[in-house]
C-alpha positions in Angstrom: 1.8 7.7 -19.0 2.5 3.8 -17.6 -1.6 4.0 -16.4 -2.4 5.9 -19.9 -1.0 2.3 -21.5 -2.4 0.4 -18.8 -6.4 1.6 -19.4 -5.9 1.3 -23.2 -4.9 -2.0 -22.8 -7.7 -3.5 -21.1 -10.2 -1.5 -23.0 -8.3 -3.4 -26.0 -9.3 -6.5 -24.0 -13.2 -4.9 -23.1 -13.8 -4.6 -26.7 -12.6 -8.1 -27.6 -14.6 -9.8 -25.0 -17.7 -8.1 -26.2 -17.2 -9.5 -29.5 -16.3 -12.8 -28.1 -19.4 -15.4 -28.9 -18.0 -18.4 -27.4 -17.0 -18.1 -23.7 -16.4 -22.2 -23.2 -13.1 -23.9 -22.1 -10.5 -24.0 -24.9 -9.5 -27.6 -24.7 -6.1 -26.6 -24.0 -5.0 -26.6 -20.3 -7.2 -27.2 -17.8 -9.1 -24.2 -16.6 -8.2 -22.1 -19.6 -11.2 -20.5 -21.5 -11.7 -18.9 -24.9 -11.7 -15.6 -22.8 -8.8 -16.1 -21.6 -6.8 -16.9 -25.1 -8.8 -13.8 -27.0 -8.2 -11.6 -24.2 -4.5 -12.6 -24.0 -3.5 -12.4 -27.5 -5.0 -8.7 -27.8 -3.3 -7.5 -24.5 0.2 -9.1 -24.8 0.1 -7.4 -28.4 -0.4 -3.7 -26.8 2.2 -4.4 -23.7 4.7 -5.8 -26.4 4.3 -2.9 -28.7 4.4 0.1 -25.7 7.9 -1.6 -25.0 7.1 -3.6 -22.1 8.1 -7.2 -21.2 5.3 -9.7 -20.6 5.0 -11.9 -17.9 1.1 -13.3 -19.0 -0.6 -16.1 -16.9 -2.1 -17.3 -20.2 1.1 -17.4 -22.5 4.5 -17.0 -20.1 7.3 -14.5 -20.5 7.9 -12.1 -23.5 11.3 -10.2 -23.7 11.8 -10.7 -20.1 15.1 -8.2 -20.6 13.3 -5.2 -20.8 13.9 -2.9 -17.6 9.5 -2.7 -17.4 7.8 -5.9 -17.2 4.0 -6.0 -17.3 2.6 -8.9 -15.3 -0.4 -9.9 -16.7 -3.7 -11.6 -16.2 -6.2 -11.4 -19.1 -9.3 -12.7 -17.3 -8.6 -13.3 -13.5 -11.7 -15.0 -12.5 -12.8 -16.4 -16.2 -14.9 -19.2 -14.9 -17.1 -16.5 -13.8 -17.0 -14.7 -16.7 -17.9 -17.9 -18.4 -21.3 -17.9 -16.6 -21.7 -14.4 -17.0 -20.7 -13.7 -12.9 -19.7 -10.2 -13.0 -16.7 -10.6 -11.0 -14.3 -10.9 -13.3 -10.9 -8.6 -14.2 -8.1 -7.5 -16.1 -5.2 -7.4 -13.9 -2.4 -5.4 -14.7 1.5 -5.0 -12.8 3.9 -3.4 -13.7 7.3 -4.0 -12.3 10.9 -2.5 -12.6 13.7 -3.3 -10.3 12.4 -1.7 -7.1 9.4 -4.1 -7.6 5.9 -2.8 -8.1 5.6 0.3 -10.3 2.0 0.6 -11.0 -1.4 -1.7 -11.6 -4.6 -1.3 -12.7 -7.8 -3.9 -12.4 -10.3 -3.4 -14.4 -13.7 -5.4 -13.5 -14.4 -6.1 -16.9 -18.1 -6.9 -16.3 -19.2 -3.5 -14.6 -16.1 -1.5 -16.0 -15.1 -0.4 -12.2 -11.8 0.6 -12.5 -8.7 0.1 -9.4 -5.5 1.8 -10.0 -2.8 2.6 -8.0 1.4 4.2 -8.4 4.0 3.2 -6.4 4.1 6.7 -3.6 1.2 7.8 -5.1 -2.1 6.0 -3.7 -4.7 4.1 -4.8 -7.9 5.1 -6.7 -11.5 3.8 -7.6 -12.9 5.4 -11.0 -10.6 8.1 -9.9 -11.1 8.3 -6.6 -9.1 8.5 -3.5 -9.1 5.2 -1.4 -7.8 4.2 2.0 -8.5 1.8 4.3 -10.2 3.3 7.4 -9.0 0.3 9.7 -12.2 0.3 11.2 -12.3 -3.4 10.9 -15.4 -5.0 12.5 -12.9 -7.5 14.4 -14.8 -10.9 15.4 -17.3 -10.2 12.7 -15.1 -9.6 10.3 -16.5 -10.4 6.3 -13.4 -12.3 4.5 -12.6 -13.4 1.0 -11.6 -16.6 0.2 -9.7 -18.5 -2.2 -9.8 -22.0 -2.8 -12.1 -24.1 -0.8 -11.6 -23.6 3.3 -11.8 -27.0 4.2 -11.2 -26.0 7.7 -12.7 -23.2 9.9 -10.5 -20.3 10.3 -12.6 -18.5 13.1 -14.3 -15.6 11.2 -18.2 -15.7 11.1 -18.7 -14.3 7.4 -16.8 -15.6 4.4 -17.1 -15.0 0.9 -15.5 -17.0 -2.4 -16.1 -14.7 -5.2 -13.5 -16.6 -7.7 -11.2 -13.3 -8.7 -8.7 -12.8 -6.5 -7.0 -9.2 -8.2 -10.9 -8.0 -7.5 -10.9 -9.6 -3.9 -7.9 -7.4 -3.0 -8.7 -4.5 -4.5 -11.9 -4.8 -2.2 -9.9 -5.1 0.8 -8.2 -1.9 -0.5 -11.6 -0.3 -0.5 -12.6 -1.8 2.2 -15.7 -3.7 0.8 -13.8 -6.5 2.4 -11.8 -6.7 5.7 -9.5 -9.4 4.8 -8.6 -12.1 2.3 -7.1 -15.6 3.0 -5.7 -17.7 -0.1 -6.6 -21.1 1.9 -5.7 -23.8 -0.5 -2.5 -25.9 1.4 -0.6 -26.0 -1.8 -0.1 -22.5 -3.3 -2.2 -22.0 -6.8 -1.7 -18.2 -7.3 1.0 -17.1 -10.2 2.0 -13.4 -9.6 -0.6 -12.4 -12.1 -2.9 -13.3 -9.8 -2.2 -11.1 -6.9 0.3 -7.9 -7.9 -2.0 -5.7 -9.5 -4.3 -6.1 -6.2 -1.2 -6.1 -4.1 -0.1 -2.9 -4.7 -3.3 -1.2 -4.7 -3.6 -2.3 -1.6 -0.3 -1.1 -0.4 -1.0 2.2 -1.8 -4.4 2.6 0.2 -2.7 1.1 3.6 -3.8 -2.3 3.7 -1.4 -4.8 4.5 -0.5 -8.1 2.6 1.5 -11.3 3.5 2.6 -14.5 1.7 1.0 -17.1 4.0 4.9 -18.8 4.4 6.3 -15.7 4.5 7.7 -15.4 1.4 8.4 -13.0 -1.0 5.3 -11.8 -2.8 7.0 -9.8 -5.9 8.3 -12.7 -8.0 8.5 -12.9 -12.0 9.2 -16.4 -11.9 6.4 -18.0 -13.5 6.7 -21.0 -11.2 7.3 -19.7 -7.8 3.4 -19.6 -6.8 1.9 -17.8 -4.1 -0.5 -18.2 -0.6 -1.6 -13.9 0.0 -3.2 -12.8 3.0 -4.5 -9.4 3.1 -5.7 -7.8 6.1 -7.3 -3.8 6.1 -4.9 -3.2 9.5 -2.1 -5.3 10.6 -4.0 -6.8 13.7 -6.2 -8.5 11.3 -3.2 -9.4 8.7 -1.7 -10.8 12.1 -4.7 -13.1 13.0 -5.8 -13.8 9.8 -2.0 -15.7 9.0 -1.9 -17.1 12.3 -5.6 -18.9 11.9 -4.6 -20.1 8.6 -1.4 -21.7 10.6 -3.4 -23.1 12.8 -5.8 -24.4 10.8 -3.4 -25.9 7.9 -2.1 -28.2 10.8 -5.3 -29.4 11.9 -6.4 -33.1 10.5 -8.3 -33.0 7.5 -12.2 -33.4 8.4 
């Protein structure tokens, strides 16, 4: 039933975005698009109306009180979508008071669809996923966030610009790890808990980079994630970014 809600509401938001003409920056806040506005006001309606609360990157808290809360990214990654990148999502968490309840991303440009329950697993377009842990470590091919303005170590990198998409490909193992590598954190819970717990649910691993408390509904309290496919990898990938955060700034 929660995923039943879940799908319809970002196929509210796939509809709305393919009627959407103008895909340039709102002139609101910085780094908030038309996208992001249409998609918002379509989505929050749905959540509100299936008796959810709202927590929405785009438009803050609605009837926080409400024992579900739907954390909520409209477009994560709508600069891309504003070029017409297709790596952009719908993210999706819900949370009750044990935390993370169930997610779904949506890629809304090639309608790939993650999805995962808490105790239940993850799935692709309906399919079982796990990670293998057959990480190629030394050459191992990691998604970034932010600029890395200093070397962490691993040979391949790759900065696709969505990060619920960039976890849910460590979850399916399209990528090995991902670093958030920006020294001041950047990413609101929307950002990361719909990825997060599909990743839990398929046996990757996740860390806040200061070890912190991931599952926040705090608006404010801001995030550094680090995912790994096995905890070896989640374990060197924190520790390079440690090491590199206290090099001097090239």
């Amino acid at each position: 039933m929660l995923l039943t809600t879940l799908s319809g509401t970002c196929d509210a938001v796939a509809a709305t975005l393919g009627d959407l003409e103008d895909w340039s920056l709102a002139g609101t806040r910085d780094g908030q698009y038309r996208s992001d506005l249409a998609a918002d006001a379509v989505a929050v309606e749905r959540l509100l109306s299936a008796g959810f609360g709202v927590l929405s990157e785009e438009s803050g808290l609605h009837e926080a009180d409400r024992p579900l809360v739907a954390v909520l990214d409209p477009v994560d990654g709508s600069t891309n979508a504003s070029r017409r990148l297709p790596w952009y999502a719908t993210s999706i968490c819900v949370l009750d008071d044990s935390g993370p309840l169930a997610a779904l991303v949506v890629n809304q440009a090639t309608g790939t669809r993650f999805e995962a329950v808490r105790g239940a697993g993850a799935r692709r377009d309906g399919n079982r996923i796990a990670t293998s842990g057959a990480t190629r470590l030394g050459r191992s091919i990691v998604g970034l966030s932010g600029y890395p303005r200093r070397y962490l170590g691993w040979r391949q990198f790759r900065a696709l610009g969505a990060v619920s998409l960039d976890l849910c490909a460590v979850a399916d193992g399209a990528l090995d790890g991902f670093v958030d590598c920006v020294d001041t954190p950047h990413g609101g819970p929307w950002d990361y808990l719909g990825g997060l717990l599909v990743c839990a649910e398929s046996g990757a691993v996740a860390a806040d980079a200061l070890g912190r408390d991931l599952v926040v509904r705090d608006p404010a309290q801001w995030r550094s994630p680090v995912a790994g496919a096995t905890p070896q990898l989640l374990a060197e990938l924190l520790a390079a970014r440690a090491s590199a955060s206290r090099l001097p700034s090239r």
